[in-house]
DSSP file (Angstrom, degrees, kcal/mol; ACC not computed):
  #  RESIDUE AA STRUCTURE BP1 BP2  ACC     N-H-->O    O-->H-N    N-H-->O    O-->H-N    TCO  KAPPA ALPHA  PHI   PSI    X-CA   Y-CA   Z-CA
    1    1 A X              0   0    0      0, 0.0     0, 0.0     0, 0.0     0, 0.0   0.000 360.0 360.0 360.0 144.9  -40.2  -26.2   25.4
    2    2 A X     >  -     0   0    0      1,-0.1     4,-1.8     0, 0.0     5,-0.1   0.134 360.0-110.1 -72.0 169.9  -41.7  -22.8   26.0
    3    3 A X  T  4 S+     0   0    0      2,-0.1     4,-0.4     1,-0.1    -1,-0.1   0.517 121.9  52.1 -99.3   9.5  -42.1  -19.6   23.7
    4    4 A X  T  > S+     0   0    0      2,-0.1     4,-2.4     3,-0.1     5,-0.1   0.675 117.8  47.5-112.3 -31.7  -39.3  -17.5   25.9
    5    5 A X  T  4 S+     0   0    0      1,-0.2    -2,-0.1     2,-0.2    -1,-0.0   0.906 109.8  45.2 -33.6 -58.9  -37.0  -20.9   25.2
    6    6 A X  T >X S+     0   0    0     -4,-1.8     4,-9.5     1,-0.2     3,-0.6   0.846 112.0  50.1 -75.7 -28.6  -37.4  -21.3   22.3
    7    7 A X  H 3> S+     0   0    0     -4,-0.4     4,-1.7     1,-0.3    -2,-0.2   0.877 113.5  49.9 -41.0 -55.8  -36.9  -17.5   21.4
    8    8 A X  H 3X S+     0   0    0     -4,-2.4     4,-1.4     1,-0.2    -1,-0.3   0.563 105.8  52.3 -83.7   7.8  -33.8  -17.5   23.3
    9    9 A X  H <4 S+     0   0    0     -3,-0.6     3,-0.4    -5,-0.1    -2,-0.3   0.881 111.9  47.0 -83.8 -61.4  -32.6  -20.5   21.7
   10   10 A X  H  X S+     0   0    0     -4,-9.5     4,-1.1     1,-0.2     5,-0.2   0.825 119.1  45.5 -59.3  -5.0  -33.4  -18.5   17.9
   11   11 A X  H  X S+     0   0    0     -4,-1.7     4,-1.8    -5,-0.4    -1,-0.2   0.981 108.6  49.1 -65.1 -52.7  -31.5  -15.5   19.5
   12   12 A X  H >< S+     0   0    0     -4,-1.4     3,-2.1    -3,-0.4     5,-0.1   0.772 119.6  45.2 -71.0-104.6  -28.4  -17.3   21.1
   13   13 A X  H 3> S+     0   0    0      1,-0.4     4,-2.1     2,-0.2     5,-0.2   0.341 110.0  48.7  -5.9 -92.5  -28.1  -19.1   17.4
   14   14 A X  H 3X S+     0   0    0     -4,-1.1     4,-1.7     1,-0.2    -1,-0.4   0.827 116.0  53.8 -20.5 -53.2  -28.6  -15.9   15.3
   15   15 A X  H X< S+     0   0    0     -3,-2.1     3,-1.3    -4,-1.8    -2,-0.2   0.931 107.6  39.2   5.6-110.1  -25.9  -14.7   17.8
   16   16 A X  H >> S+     0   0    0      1,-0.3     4,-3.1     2,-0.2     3,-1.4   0.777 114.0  68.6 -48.7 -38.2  -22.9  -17.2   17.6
   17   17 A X  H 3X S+     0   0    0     -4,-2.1     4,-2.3     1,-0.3    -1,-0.3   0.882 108.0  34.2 -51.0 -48.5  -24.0  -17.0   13.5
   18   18 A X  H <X S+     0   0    0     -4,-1.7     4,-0.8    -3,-1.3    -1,-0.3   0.301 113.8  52.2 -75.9   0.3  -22.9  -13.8   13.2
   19   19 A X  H <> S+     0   0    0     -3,-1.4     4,-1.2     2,-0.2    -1,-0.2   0.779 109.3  52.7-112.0 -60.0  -20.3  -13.8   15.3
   20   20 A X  H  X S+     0   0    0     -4,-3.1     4,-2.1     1,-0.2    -2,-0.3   0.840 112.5  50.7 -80.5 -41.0  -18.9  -16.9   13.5
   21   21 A X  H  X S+     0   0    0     -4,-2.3     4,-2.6    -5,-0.4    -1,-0.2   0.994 107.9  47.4 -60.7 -48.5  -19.3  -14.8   10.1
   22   22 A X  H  X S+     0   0    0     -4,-0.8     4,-0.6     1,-0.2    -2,-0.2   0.650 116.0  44.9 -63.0 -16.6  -17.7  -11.9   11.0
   23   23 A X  H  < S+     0   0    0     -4,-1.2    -1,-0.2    -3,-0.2    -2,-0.2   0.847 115.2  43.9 -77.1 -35.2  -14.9  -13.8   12.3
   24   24 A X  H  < S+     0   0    0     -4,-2.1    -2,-0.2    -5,-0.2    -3,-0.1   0.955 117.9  52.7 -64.8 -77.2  -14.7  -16.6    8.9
   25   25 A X  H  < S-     0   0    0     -4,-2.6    -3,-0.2    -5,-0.2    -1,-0.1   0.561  95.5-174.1 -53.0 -73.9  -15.1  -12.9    6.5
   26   26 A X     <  +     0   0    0     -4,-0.6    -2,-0.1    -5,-0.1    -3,-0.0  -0.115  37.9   3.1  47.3-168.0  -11.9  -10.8    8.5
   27   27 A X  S    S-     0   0    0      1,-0.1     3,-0.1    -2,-0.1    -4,-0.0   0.534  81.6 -89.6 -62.4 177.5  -11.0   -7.6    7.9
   28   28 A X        -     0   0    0      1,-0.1    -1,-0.1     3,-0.0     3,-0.1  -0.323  56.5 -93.2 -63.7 125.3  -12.6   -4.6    5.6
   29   29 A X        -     0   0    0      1,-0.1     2,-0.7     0, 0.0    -1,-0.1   0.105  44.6-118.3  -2.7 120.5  -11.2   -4.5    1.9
   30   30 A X        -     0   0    0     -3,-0.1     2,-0.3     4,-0.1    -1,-0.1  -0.779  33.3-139.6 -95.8 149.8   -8.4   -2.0    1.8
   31   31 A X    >>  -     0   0    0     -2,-0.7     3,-3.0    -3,-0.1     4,-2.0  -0.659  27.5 -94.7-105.9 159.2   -9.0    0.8   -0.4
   32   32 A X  H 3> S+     0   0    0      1,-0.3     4,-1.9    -2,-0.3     5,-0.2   0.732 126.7  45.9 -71.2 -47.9   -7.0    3.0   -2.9
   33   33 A X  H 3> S+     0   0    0      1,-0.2     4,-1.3     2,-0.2    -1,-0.3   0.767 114.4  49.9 -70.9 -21.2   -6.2    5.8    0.1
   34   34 A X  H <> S+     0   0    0     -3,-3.0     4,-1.5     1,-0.2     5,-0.4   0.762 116.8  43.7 -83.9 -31.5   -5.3    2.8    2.5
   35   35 A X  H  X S+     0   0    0     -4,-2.0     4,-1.4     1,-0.2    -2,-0.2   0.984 114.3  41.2 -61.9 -56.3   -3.2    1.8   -0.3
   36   36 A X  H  X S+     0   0    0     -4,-1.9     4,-2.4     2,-0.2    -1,-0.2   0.831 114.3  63.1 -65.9 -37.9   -1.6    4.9   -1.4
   37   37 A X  H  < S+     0   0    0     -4,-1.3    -2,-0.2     2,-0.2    -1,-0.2   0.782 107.8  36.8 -45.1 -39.8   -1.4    5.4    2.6
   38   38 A X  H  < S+     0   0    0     -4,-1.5    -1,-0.2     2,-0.2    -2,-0.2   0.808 114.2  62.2 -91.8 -35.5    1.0    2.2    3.3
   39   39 A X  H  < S+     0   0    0     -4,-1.4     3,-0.4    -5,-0.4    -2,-0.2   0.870 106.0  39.6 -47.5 -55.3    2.8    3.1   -0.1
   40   40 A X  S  < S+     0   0    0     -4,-2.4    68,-0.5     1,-0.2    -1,-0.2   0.405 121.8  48.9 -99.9 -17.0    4.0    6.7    1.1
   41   41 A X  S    S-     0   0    0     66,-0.1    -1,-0.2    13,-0.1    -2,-0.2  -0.176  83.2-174.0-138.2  81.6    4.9    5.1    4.8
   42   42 A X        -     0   0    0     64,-0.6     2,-0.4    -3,-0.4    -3,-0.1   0.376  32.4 -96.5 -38.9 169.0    6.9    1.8    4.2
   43   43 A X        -     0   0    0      2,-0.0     2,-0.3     4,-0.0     4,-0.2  -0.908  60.6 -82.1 -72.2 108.2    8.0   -0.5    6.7
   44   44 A X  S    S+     0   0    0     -2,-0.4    60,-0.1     1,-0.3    59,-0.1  -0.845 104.8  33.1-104.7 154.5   11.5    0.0    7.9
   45   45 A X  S    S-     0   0    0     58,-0.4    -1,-0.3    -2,-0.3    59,-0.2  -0.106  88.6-129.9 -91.0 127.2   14.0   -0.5    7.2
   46   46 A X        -     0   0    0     57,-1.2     2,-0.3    56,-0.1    57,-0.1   0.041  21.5-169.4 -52.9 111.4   13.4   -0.3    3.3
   47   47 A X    >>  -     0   0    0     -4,-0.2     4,-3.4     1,-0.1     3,-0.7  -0.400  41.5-100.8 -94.7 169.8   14.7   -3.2    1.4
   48   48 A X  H 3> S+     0   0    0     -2,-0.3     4,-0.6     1,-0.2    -1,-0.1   0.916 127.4  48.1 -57.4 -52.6   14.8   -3.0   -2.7
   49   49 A X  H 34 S+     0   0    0      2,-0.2     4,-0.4     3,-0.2    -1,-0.2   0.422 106.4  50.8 -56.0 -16.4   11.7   -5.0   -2.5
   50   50 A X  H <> S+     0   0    0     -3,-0.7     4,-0.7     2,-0.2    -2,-0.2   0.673 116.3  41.1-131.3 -54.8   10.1   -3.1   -0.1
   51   51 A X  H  X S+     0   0    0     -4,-3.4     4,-1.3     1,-0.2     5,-0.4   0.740 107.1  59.7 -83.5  -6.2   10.7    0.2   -2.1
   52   52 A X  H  X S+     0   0    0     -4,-0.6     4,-1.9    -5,-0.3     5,-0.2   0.941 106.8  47.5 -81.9 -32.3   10.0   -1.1   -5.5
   53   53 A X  H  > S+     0   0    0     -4,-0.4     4,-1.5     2,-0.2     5,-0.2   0.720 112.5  56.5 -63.5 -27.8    6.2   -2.2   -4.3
   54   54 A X  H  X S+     0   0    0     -4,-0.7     4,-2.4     2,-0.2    -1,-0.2   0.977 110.5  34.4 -60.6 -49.7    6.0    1.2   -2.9
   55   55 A X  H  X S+     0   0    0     -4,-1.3     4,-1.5     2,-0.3     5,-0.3   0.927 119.3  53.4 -94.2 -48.1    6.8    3.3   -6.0
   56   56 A X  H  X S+     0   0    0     -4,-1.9     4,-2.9    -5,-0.4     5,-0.2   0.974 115.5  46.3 -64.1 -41.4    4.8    0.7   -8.3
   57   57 A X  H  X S+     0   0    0     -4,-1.5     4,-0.7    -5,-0.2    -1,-0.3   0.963 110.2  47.5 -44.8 -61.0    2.1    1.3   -5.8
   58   58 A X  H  X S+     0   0    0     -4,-2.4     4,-1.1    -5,-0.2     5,-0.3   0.825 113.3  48.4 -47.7 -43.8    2.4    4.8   -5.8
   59   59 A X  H >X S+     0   0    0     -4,-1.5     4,-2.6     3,-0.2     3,-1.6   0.990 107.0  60.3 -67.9 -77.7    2.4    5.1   -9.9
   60   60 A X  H 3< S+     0   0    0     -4,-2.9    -1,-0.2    -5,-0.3    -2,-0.1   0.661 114.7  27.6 -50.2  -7.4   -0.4    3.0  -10.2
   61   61 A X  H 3< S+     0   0    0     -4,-0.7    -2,-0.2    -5,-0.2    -1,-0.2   0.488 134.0  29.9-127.4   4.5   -2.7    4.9   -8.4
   62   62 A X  H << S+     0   0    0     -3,-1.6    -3,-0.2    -4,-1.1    -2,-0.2   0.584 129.5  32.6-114.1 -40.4   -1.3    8.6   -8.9
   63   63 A X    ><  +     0   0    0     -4,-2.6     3,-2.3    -5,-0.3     2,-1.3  -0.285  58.3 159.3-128.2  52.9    0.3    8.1  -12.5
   64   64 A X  T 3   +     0   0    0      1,-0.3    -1,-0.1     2,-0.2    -4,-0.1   0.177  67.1  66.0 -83.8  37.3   -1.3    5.9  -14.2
   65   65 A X  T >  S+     0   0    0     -2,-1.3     3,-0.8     1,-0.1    -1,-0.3   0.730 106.8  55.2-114.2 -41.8   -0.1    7.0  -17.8
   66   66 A X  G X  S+     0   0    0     -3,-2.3     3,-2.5     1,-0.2    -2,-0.2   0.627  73.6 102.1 -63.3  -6.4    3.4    5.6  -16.3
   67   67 A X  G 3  S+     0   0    0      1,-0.3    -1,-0.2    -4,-0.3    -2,-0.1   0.648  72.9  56.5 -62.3 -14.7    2.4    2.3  -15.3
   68   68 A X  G <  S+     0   0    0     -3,-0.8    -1,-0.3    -4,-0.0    -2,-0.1   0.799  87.5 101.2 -72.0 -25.6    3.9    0.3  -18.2
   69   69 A X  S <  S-     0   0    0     -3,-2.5     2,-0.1    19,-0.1    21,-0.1  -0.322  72.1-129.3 -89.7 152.8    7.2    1.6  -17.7
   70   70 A X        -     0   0    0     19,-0.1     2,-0.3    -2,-0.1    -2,-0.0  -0.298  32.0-132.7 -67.7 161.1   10.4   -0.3  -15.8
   71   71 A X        -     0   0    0     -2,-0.1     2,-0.5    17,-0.1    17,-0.2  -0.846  10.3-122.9-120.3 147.0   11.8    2.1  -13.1
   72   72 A X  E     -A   87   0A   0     15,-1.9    15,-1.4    -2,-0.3     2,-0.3  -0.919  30.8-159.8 -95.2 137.9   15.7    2.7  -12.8
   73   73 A X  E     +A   86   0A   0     -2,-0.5     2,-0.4    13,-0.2    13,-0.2  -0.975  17.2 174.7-135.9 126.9   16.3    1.8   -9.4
   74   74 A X  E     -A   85   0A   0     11,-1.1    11,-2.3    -2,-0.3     2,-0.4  -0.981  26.5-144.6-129.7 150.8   19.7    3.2   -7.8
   75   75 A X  E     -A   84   0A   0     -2,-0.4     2,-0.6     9,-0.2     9,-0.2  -0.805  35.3-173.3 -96.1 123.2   20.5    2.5   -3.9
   76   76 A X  E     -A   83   0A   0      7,-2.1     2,-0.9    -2,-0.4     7,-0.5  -0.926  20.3-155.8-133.3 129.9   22.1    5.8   -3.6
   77   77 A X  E     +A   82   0A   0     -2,-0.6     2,-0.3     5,-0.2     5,-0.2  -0.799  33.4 146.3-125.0  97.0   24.3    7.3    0.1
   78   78 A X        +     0   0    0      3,-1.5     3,-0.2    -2,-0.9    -2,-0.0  -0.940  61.5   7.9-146.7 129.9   24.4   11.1    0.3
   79   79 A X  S    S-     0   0    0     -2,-0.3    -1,-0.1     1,-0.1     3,-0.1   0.420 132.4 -61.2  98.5   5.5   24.3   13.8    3.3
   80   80 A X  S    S+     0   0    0      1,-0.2     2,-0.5     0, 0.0    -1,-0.1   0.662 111.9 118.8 101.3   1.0   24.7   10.5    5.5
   81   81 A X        -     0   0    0     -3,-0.2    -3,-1.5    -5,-0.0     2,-0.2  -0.887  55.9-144.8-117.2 109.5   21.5    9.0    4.4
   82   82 A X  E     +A   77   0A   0     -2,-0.5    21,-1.1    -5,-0.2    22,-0.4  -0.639  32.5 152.6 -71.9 149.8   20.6    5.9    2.6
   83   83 A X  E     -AB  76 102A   0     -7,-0.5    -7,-2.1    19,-0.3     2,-0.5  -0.925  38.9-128.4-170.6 153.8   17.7    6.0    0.1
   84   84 A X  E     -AB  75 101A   0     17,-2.4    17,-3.4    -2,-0.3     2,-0.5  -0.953  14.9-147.7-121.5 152.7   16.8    4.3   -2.6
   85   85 A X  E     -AB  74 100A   0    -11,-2.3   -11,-1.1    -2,-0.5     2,-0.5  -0.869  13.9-177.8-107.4 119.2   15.7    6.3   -6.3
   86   86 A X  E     -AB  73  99A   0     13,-2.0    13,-2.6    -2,-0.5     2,-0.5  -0.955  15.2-164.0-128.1 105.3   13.1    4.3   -8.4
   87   87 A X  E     -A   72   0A   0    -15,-1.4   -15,-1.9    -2,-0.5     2,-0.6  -0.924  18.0-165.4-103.0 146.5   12.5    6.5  -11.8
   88   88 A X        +     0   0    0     -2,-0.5     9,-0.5     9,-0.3     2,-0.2  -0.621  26.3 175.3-102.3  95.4   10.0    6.0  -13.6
   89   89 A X  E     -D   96   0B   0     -2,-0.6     2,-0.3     7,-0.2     7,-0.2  -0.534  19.5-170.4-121.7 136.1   10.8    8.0  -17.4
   90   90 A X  E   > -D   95   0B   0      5,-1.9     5,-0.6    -2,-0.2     3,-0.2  -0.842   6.1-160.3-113.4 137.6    9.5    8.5  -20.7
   91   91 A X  E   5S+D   94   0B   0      1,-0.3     3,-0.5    -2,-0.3     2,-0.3   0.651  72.5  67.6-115.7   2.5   11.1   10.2  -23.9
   92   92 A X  T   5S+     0   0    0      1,-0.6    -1,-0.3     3,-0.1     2,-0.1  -0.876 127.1  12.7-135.8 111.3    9.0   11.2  -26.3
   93   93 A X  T   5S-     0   0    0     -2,-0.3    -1,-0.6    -3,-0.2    -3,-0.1   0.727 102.2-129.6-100.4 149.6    7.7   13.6  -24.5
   94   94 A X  E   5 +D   91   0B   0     -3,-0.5     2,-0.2    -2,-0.1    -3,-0.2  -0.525  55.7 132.1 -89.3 123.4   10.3   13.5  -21.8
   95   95 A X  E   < +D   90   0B   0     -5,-0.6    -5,-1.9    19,-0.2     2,-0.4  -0.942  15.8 140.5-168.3 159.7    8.2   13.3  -18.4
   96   96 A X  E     -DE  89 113B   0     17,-2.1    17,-0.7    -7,-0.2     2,-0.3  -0.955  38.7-119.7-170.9-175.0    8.5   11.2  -15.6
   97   97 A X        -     0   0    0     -9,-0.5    -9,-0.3    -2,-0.4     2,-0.2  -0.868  22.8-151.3-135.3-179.5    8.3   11.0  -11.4
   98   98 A X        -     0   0    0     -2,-0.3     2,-0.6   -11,-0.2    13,-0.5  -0.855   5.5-147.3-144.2 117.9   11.0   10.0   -9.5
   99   99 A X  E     -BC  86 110A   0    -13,-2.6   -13,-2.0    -2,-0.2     2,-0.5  -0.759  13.4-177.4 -98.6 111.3   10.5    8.2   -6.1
  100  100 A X  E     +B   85   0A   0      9,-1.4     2,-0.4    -2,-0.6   -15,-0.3  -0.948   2.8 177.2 -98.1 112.4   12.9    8.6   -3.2
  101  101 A X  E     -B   84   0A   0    -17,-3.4   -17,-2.4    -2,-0.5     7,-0.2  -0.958  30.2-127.6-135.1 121.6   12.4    6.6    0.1
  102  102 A X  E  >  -B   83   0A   0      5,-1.5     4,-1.3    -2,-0.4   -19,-0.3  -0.580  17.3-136.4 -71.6 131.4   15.0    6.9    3.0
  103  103 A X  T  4 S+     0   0    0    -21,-1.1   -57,-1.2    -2,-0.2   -58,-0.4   0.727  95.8  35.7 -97.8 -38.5   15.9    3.4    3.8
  104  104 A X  T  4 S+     0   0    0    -22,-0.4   -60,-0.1   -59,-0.2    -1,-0.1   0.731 127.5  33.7 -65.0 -38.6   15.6    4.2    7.9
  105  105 A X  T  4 S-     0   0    0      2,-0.1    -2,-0.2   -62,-0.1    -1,-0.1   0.567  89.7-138.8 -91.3 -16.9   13.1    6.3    7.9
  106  106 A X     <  +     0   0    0     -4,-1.3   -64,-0.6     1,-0.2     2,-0.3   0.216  41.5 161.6  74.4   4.6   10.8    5.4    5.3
  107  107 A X        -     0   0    0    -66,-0.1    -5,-1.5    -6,-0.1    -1,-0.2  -0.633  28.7-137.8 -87.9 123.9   10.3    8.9    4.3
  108  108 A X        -     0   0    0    -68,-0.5     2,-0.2    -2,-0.3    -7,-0.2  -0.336  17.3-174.4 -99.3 129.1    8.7    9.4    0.5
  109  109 A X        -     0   0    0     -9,-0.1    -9,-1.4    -2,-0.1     2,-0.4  -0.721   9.2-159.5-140.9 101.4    9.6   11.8   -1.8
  110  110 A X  B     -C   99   0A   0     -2,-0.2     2,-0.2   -11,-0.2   -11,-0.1  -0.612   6.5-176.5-105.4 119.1    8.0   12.7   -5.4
  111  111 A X        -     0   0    0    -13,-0.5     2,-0.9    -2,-0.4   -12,-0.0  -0.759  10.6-161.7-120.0  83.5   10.1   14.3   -7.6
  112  112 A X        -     0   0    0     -2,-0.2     2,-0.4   -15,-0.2   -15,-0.2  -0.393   6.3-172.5 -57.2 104.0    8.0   15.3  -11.2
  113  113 A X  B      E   96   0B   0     -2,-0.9   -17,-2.1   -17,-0.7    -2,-0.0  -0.815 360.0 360.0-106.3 147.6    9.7   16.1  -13.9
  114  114 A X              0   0    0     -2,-0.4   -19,-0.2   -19,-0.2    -1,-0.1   0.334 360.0 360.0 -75.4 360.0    8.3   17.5  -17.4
């Protein structure tokens, strides 16, 4: 075998190796903004499940002094609109967020209270 053979032998090999890594590894890490990103625009239409991962998402990476706390979650139907209300609340000293996500629309809403 020759030295342009063998060359194109180590090439095509390096090649298909890398090819075959970047397929086995798949996609990039997601990161805190990709995170916060998916958080603030659910998948609809918005299940219970689907807005409780949302708001715990959201809290853990915006609030993180709330992240121990349970949320009240009420499915709540006003103006025509369904939404569900996840707060998350404290009382000594009374502070909190409250997370409202339109169950059709998916649309986010942070309500801070003191």
């Amino acid at each position: 075998m020759t030295a342009h053979g063998r060359l194109i032998g180590a090439w095509t090999t390096a090649l298909v190796a890398g090819w075959l890594a970047v397929a086995l590894l798949g996609g990039p890490v997601a990161t805190a903004a990709d995170d916060l990103g998916a958080a603030l625009h659910p998948a609809t239409p918005v299940t219970e499940a689907i807005a409780r991962t949302s708001a715990a998402t959201i809290i853990r990476l915006q609030y993180q002094e709330l992240t121990a706390l349970e949320p009240t979650v009420t499915h709540a139907t006003d103006f025509g609109g369904d939404r569900w209300v996840l707060v998350y609340a404290r009382s000594n000293p009374v502070s909190g967020v409250r997370v409202s996500i339109d169950t059709v629309r998916g649309v986010v809403r942070l309500t801070n209270f003191p």
